[in-house]
C-alpha positions in Angstrom: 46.4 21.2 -2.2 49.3 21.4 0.4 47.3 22.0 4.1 46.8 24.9 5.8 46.7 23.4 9.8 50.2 22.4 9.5 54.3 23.5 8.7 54.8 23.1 4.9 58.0 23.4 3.7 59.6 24.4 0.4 62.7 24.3 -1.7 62.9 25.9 -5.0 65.5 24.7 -7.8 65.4 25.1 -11.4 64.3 21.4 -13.6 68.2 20.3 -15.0 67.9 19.2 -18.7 69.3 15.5 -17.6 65.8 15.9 -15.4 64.0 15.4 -19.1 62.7 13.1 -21.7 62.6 13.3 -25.1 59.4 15.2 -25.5 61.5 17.9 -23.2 59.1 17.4 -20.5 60.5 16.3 -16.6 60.4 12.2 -17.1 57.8 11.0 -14.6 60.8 8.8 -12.6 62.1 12.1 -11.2 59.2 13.6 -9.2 59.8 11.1 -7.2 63.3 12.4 -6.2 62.0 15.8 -5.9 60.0 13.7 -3.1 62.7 12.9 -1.0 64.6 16.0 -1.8 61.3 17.4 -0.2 61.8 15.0 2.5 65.1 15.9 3.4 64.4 19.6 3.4 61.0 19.0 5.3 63.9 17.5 8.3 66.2 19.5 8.2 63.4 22.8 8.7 62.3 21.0 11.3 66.0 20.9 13.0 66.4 16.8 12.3 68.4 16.3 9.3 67.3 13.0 7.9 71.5 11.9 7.3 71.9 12.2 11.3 68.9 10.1 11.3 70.6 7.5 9.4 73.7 8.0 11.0 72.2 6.9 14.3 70.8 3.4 13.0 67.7 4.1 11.2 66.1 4.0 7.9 62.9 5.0 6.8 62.3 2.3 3.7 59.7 3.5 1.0 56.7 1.0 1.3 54.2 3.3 -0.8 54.6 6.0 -3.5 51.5 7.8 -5.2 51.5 10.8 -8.0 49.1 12.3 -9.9 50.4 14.4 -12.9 48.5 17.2 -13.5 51.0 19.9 -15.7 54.4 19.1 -17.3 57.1 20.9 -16.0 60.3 21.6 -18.2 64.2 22.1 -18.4 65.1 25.7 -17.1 61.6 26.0 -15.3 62.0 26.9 -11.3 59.5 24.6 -9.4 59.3 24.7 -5.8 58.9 21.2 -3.5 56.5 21.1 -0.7 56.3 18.7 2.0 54.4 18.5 5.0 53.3 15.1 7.4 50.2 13.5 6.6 50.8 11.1 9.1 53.3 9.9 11.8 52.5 6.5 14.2 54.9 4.7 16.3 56.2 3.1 13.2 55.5 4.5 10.1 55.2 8.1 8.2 53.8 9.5 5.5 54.5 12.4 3.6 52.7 14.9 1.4 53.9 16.9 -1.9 53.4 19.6 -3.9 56.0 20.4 -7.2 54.2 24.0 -8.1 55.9 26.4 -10.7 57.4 28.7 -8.6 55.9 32.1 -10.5 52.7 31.3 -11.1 52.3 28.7 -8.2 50.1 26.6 -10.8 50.5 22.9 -9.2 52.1 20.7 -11.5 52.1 17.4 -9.5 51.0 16.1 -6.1 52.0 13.1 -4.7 52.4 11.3 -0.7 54.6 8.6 0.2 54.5 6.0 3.0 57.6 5.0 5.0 58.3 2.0 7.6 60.4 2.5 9.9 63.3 -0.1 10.2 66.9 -0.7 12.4 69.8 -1.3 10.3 69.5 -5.0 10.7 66.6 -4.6 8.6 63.6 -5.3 11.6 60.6 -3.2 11.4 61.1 -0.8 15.0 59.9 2.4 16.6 60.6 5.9 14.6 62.9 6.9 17.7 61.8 9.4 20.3 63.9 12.6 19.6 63.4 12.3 16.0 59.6 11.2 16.4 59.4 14.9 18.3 60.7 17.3 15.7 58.6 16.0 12.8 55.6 16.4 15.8 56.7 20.2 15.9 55.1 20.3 12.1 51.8 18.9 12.9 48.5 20.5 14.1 47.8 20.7 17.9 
């Protein structure tokens, strides 16, 4: 269940049939780019669009992914992406997701993923201040 203490955002899009498998379900592969479509919303809400981030030197490389399946979603079905921050250290993040229909709000899958922080010249570094500061705008206290 997406928390209550801090910002949660959400996109809604409708599933794409290219998005499904041949049971005409979503394929399991592609919740996990409606994560980092979530991501990217989730940065730009919070006024620090992840491609600047990139664009000044930066990567956040994927060192964990977890979902849990719990209803199928389908082509033509709107679904709506949370995201909010788990956690954010000096070096790492981790992000959590809700895909929920976007009528009924039943929750379809939930999911979190874990991010290191690294330079272009692939060394592990500091997320940097200014960017550090407006993911901090979506946490508690």
């Amino acid at each position: 269940m997406a928390p209550t203490d801090r910002f949660v955002s959400e996109n809604t899009f409708f599933v794409r049939y290219a998005e499904t498998d041949a049971m005409g379900i979503v394929h399991h592969s592609v919740y996990i780019v409606y994560f980092e479509e979530a991501r990217s919303h989730y940065s730009r809400e919070m006024g620090a669009p992840y491609a600047d981030f990139e664009s000044s030197g930066y990567w956040l490389t994927v060192a964990e992914v977890q979902a849990r399946f719990i209803v199928p979603t389908r082509y033509g079905q709107q679904i709506a992406a949370r995201c909010w921050i788990d956690d954010l250290k000096n070096r790492t993040i981790t992000f959590g997701y809700e895909i929920v229909d976007a009528a009924s709000r039943q929750v379809c899958v939930t999911g979190r993923s874990h991010h290191v922080c690294i330079n272009h010249a692939g060394q592990v570094c500091r997320v940097p201040d200014e960017w550090a500061a407006a993911m901090r705008k979506g946490l508690p206290g």
